[in-house]
N, C-alpha and C positions, 0 to 999 in steps of 0.2 A: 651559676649562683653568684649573686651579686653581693655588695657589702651590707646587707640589709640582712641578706642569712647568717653574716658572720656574728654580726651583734645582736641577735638572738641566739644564735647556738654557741656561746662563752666569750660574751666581751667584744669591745669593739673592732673594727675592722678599719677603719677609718683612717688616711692619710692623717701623720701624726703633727698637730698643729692647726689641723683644720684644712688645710692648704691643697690644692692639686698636687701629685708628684711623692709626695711624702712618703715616709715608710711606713707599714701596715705593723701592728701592735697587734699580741694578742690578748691585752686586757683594758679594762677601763670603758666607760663609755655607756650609753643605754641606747635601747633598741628604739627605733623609729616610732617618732608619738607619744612616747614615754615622757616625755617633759610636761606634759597639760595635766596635771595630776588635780583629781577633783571634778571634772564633768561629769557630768549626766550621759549613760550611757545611749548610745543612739541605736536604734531600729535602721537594720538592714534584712534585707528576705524574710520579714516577719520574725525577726529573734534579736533578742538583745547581742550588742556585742561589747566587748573592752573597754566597761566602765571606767576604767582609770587610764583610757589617754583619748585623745580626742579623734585618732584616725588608728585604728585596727593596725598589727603588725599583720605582714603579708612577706610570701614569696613570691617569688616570680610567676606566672600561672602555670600550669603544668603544657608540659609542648607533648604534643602526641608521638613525635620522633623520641629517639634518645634512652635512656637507661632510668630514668629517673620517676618514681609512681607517689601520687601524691592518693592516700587512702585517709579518709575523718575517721571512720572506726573499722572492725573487724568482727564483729560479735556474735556468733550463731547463725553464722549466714544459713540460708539453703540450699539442698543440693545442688542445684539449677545456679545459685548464686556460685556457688564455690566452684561449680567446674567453669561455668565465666573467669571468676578470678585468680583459675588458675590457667585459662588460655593469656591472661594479660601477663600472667607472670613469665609467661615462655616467649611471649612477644617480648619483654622488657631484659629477657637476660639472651636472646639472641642481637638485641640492638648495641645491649654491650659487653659482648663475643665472651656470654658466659656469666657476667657481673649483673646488679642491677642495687638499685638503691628505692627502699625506702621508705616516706616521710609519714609515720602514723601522726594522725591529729590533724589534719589540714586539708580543708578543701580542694577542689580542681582548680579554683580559682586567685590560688596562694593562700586564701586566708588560715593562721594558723586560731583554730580553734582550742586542740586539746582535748585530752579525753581525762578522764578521773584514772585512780590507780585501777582500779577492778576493771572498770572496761581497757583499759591498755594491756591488762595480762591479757584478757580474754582475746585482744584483737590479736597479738602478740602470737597465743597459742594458734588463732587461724594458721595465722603467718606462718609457723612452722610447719603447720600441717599441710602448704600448698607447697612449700618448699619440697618437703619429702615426697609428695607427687609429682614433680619435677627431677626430683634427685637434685636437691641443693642443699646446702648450710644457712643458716642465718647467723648473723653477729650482730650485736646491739652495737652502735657505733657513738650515740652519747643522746642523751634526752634534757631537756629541760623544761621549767615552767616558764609556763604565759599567762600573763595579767586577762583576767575572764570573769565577765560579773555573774561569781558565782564564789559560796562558802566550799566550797570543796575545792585543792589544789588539781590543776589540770597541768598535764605534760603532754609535749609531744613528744615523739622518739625516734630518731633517725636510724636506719637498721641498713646491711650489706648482704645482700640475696648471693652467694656464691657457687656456682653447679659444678658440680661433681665432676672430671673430664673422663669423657669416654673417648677410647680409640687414642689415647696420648697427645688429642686435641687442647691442653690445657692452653691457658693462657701468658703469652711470651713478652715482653716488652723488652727493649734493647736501652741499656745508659751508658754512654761514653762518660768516661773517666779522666777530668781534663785539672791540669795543674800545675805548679812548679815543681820544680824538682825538692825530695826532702820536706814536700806539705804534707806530707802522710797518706798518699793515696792508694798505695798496695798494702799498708799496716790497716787502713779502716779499711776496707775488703777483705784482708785475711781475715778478720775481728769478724766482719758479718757474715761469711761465709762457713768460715771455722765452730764460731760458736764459742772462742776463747777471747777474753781481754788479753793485750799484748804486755808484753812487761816492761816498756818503755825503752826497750835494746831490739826491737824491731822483732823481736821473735815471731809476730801476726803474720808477716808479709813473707819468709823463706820459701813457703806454700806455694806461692805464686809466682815463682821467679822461675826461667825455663834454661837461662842460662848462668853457669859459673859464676863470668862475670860479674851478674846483676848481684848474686849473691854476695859477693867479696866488696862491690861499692854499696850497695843498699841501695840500686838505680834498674827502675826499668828502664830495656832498651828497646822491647820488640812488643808486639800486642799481643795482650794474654786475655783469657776468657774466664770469668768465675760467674758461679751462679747461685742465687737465693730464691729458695722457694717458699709458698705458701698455700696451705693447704684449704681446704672446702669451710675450714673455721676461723681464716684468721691468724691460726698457730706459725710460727715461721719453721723452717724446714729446711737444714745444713747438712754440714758434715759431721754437727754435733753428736746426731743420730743416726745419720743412714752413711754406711763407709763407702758409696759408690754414689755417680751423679746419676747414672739409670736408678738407685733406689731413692733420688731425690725429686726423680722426675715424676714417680709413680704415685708419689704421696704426694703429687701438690697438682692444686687446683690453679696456681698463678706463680710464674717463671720469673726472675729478673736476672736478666746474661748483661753484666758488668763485663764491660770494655776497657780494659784497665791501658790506658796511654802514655806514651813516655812522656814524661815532662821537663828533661833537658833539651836546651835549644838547640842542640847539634843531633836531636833525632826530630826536630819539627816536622822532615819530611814524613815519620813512620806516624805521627799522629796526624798529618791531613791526612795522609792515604785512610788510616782508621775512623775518622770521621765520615770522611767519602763516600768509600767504600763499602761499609757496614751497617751505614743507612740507620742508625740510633733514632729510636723515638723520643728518646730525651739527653742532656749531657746534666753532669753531677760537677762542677767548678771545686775542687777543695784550695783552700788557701788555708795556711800555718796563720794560729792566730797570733806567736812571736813574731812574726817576719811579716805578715801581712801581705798589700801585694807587692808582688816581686818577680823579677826573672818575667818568666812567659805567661803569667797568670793575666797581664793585661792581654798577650798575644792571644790564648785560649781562648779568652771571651769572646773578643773579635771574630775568629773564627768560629764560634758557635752562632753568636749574632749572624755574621756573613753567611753560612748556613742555613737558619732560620729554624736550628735546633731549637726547642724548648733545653731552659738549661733552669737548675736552681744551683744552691750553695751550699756544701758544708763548710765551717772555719772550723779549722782540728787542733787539738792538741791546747787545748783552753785548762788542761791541769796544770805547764809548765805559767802559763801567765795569771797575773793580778786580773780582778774581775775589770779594773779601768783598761788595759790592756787591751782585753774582748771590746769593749766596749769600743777603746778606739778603732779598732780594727771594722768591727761593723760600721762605722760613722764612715770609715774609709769606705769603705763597699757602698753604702748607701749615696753618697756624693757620685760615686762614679756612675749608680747604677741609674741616677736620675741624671745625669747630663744629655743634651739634646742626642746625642747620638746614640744612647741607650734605650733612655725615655723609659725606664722601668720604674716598676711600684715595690719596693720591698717587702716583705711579709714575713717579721722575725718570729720564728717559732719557739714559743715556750713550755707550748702544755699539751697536750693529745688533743684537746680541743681545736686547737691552733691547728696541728699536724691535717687532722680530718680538713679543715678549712683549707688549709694548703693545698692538699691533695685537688681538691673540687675545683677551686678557685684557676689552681694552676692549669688544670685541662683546659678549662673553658676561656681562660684570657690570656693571651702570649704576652700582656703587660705584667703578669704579677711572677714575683721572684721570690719565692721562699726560700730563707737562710737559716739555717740550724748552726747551734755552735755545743760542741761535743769533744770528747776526751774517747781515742780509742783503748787509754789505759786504765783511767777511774772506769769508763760505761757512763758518765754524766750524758743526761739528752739523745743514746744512742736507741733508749726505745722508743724515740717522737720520730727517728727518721725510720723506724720498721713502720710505724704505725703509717707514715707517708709513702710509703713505697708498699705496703699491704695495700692500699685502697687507691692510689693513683690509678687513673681509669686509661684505656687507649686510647689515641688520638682520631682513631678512623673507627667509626660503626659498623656497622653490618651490610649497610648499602651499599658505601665504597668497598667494602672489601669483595662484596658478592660483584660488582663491577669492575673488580680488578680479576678474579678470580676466573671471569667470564671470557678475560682476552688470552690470547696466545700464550703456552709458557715461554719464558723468559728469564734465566735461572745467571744471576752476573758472576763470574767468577773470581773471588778474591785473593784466594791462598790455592797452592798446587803441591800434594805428598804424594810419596811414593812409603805404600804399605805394606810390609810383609806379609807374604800371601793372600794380601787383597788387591796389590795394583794400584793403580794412580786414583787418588782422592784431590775433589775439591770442594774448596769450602766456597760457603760463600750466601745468598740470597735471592731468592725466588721474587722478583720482581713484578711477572704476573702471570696469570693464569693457574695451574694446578701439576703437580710432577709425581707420577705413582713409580713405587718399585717395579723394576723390568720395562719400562719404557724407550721406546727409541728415542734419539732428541739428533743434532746434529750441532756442533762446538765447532766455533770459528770466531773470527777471520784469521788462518794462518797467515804466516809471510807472503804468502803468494795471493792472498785475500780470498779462499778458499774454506767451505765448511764442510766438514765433516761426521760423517754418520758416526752414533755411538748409542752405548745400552747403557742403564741406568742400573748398575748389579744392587745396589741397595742404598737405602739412605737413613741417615743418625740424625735427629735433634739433640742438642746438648748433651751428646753422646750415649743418648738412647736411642734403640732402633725404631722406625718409624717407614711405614708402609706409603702413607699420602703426604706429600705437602702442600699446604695453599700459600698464596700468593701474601707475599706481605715475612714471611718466617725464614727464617735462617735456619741450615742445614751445609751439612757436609753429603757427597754424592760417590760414591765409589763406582769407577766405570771400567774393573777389571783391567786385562793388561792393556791398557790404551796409552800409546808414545807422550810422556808428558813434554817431551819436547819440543811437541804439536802445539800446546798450552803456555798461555803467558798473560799477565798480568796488564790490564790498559796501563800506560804510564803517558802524561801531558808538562813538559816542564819550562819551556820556555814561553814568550809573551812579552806584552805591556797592556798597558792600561789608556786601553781604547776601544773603538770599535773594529777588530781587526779580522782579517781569514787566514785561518789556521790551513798550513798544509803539511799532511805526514812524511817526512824526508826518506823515512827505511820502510817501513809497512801499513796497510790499512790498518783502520781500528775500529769498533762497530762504537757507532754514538746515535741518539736517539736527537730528534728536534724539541727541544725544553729542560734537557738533561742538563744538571747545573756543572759545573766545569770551574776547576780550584787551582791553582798553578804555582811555582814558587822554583825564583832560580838565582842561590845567593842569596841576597837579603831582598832582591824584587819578587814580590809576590801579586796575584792576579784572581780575581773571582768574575766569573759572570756564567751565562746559560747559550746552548745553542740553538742558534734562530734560524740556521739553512746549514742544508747539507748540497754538497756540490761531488761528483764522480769526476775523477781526473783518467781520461786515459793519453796514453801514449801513443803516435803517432807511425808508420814507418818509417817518415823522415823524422822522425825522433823528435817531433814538437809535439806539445801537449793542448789537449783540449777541453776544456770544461761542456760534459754533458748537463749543466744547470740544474736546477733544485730539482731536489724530491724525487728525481729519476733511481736515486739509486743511497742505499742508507749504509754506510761503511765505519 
């Protein structure tokens, strides 16, 4: 969705100034064509169109891939019609893994027409009723009018198709949690998790904290997991209501597992490992709108950028500052975020309007950066970021995922517990192909570069139980009494910054070729991807030999 949707559905979208680079706005401004006021409506396909501007407002045309259905009306279809439009709608919410969006009033070809109010209820009611044959929810997501040479006011209506999950298939997305120390990143996580405003004495964040420690400084040290859900309507879904995360899980149609990261610089190591390792489809940047940036908030971005995470921004804690305060603090953020090495589009969110545009915008262009500025203690702005994280879409469709789904499992291991009465668990993410409960798999490379057989005694999502997993979802694996001291974490710390070959000093380590690779030792740190894999063995006369690429993947 380009900036063309945004200034018809609430206000302009437009780099502010005119300018390339600029920050996005969510108000002011008129829709494309809207300036020629006074022509003569012109003849297109036989029908009048948009007497009052000179070239029709449009959307993009509609792409036959993707999540997104452009329908002009819905009115009385026929049988024949409706079970058509409801195989399209099952096509449209498997392309996006359950979601689907969409645009009454507007052609296949972008043009937004508009329907009158009678015909939009009417199309409106189909809608529901294809839904329910589906097993989905509908949510009206925001409507406006379009100039139409006509006496009667016409709307389009943007709507959110949600399906119902069956088999605890709902949908999951991952956000790392990146910051300074003291920006408020575990108090606005306790807040949206919770379901309580904090009281300004951190009371939000106790919730989250796993050790003593963190408790008695107010400092994460180690990676913790919270999770927000949202259900087949829309509704959001905590611990406000349901006292367990299995009764959180059951009730939602749409997961969001926050990656909450330390943000002092003496655990830097515990947050690249967490960005790494946990494979985030997006990172959340929070900066203190007091303090602005500071500390590791420049470090964080970097490493998200370096990543090639999709990231946006909350600035928190906008109750203790003057609105010029906020103010300067965004001007800070936007300087930074347009410098060559960013090259980012700001997009300051102020209205639900804005949020829904966020949301779209940001799937579709890794240039645009949406920034909310909120109060975990007033609740100022904190329902424009539910409203953004309700409808932000997943990054991978249904085709990559069924292509990933289709190769070898491949399950990375990130964290290693020892469970009473269940044995060794590990967490971690299914990278490809598919893992059912009771399966065999084989875990390596130990010390000796050796894999070994194991069984799959059961597996948890977000600490509900769960039969299948596909490729792409994070899970924990319990594999009965199996030696965790078999099991071990990849670790890479040494380097520089070149083109260099890595060789492992104590034991093998499995890496794949294109696997990206983050490093950091002391204050040198190192990014790049692996481009050859070389087998080293050993000799009897104790020299070593390079068996050359690709022979062998360690």
């Amino acid at each position: 969705m380009d900036s063309r949707v945004s200034e018809l559905f609430g206000g302009c979208c437009r780099p502010a100034g005119g300018g390339a680079g600029g920050p996005l706005r969510g108000r002011g401004g008129t829709a494309p064509g809207g300036g020629g006021g006074g022509s003569k409506a012109k003849k297109k396909n036989g029908r009048s169109r948009g007497g009052k501007a000179n070239n029709p407002p449009y959307l993009p045309p509609e792409a036959e891939d993707g999540n997104i259905e452009y329908k002009l009306k819905l009115v009385n279809p026929s049988q024949y019609r409706f079970e058509h439009l409801v195989t399209q709608m099952k096509w449209r919410l498997q392309e996006g893994r359950g979601e689907a969006v969409y645009q009454i009033g507007v052609e296949d070809n972008g043009l937004l027409v508009g329907l009158s109010e009678e015909e939009m209820r009417a199309s409106l009611k189909t809608l529901r009723r294809m839904a329910e044959k589906v097993g989905a929810d509908i949510t009206v997501l925001r409507e406006r009018e379009v100039d139409y040479d006509s006496d009667v006011p016409r709307k389009i209506t943007e709507v959110l198709v949600r399906k119902v999950p069956d088999n605890q298939q709902f949908l999951d997305l991952r956000v790392a949690v990146l910051g300074n120390v003291d920006s408020g990143k575990s108090t606005l996580l306790g807040v949206l998790t919770q379901g309580e405003l904090d009281n300004g004495r951190g009371r939000a964040r106790l919730n989250l904290f796993r050790h003593l420690h963190e408790i008695q400084s107010g400092r994460t040290s180690s990676i913790s997991f919270e999770i927000l859900g949202f259900n087949s309507k829309g509704e959001v879904v905590n611990y406000s209501d349901s006292r367990t995360a299995e009764e959180i899980c059951e009730s939602s149609s749409k997961m969001i597992t926050f990656i909450d990261l330390a943000g002092h610089h003496k655990y830097l190591k515990t947050t690249i490992f967490g960005l790494t390792s946990y494979c985030p489809d997006f990172a959340m940047l929070v900066v203190s709108a007091n303090t602005g940036i500071a500390g590791t908030t420049r470090e964080h971005l970097g490493l998200a950028m370096a990543l090639k995470v999709p990231f946006f921004i909350v600035i928190s804690k906008v109750d203790l500052c003057s609105k010029a305060t906020v103010e300067r603090t965004v001007k800070q953020l936007e300087r930074i975020l347009k410098q060559p090495g960013c090259n980012k589009l700001p997009l300051l969110v102020n209205s639900d309007d804005d949020a829904v545009t966020a949301a779209q915008q940001f799937a579709q262009s890794p240039n645009i950066t949406p920034i909310f500025t909120l109060s975990s203690v007033s609740g100022e702005n904190l329902d424009l970021l539910k409203v953004f994280l309700n409808i932000l879409p997943p990054l991978t469709n249904s085709k990559e995922q069924e292509e990933l789904m289709q190769q070898l499992t491949e399950f990375q291991v990130d964290e290693i517990y020892t469970v009473p009465e269940v044995g060794t668990v590990v967490g971690g993410t299914l990278s490809s192909g598919i893992c059912r409960e009771g399966e065999n798999l084989v875990v390596g490379p130990t010390d000796d570069g050796k894999f070994l057989r194991l069984k799959v005694c059961s597996i948890q999502r977000n600490r509900s139980a769960c039969r299948v997993l596909r490729a792409g979802q994070a899970a924990t694996l319990a594999l009965g009494p199996f030696d965790r001291s078999l099991l071990r974490k990849d670790k890479l710390r040494t380097g520089e910054k070149a083109v260099v070959c890595f060789k492992f000093i104590k034991h093998p380590e499995y890496l794949k070729i294109g696997a990206k690779l983050l490093f950091r030792e002391g204050v040198t740190k190192g990014i790049g991807h692996v481009t050859d894999l070389q087998a080293i063995i050993t000799k009897e006369n104790g020299l070593e030999e390079s068996l050359g690429p690709g022979q062998l993947s360690f």
